[in-house]
N, C-alpha and C positions, 0 to 999 in steps of 0.2 A: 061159401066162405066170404067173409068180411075181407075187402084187402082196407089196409091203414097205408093213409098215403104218406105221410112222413115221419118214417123212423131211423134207426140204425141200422144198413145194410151193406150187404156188396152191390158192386157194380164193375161191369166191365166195359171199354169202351172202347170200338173197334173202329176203325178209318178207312176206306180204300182209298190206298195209295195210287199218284197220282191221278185222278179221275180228274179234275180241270184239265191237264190234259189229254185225257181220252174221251173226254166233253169236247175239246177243241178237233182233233183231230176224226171224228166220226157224228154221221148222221146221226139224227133224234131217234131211228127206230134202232140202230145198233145199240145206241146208250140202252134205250127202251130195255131194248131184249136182254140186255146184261143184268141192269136192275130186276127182271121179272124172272132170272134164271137166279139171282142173288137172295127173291123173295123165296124161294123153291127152297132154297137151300134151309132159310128160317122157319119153315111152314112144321118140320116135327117139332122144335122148339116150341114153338106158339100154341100147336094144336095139345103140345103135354100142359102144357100151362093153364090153357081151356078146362080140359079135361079133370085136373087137379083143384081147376079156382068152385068147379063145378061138384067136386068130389066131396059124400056124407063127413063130417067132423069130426067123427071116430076114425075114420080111414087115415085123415090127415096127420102130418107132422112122423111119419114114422120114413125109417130110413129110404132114401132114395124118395119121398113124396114132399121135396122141397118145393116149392114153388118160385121159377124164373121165369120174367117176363120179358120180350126183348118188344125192343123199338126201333124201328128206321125211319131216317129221315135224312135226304141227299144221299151224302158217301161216308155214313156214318150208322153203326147197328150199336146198340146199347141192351146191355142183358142185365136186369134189375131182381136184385133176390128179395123174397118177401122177409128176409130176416137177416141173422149175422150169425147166425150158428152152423155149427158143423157139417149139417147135414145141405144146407143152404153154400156153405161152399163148396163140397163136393159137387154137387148139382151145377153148378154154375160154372166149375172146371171144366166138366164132361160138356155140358152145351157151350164149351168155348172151343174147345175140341172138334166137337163135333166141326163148327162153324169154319175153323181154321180149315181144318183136314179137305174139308168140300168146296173152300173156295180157292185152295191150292188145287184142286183137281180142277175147277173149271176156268181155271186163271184169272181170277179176282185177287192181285196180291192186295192184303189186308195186313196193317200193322194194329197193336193194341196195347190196352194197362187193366188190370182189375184192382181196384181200393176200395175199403170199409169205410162209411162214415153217415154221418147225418143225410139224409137225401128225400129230398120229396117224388113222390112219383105218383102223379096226379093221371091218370089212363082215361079217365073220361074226358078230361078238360085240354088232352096234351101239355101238361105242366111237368117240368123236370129240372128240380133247382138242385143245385150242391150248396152247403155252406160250410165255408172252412170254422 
């Protein structure tokens, strides 16, 4: 599958909350360890995404084979949908769900927004622009 890096999409954009101060208050390998139980947590998101970017083009686009991609970087997850249709929101609901549900279990509180619009999402180059 071709991904198009700048079209109309969703996006959602999550934060953990206060992490400058759980940066301050705890050593690099507890941060470490937090961050690397927070990538655990995105790894079935990423790995369906794999899976789907990888997936024959007749298979594609049917219900539940949306394609969301997510990003981290610092205290910050981003989950970018390959489109803005129905099925691409659904999809992007559940992997925010997901996201939310397991970092309330492992005590990562995380606040967020999901919005539709113009967005580039450039995955080879790490490029990620909004334009209002």
């Amino acid at each position: 599958m071709d991904w198009i890096n700048t079209k109309d999409r969703f996006i959602a954009f999550f934060d953990i909350m206060g992490f400058k101060d759980f940066i301050y208050r705890n050593n690099h390998n507890d941060v470490l360890e937090k961050m690397l139980e927070l990538r655990l947590i995105l790894s079935p998101v990423k790995s369906d995404s794999e899976r789907k970017l990888k997936a024959p083009k007749e298979s594609q686009k049917k219900f539940y084979n949306a394609i969301i991609r997510p990003v981290v970087f610092s205290d910050s997850i981003i989950l970018v949908s390959e489109d803005k249709t129905v099925e691409d929101l659904f999809t992007l609901l559940f992997g925010c769900n997901w996201i939310l549900n397991k970092c309330i279990k492992a005590n990562i509180p995380i606040k967020g927004a999901i919005s539709c619009g113009m967005l580039t999402a450039d995955f080879e180059n790490s490029l990620y622009l909004v334009n209002h």
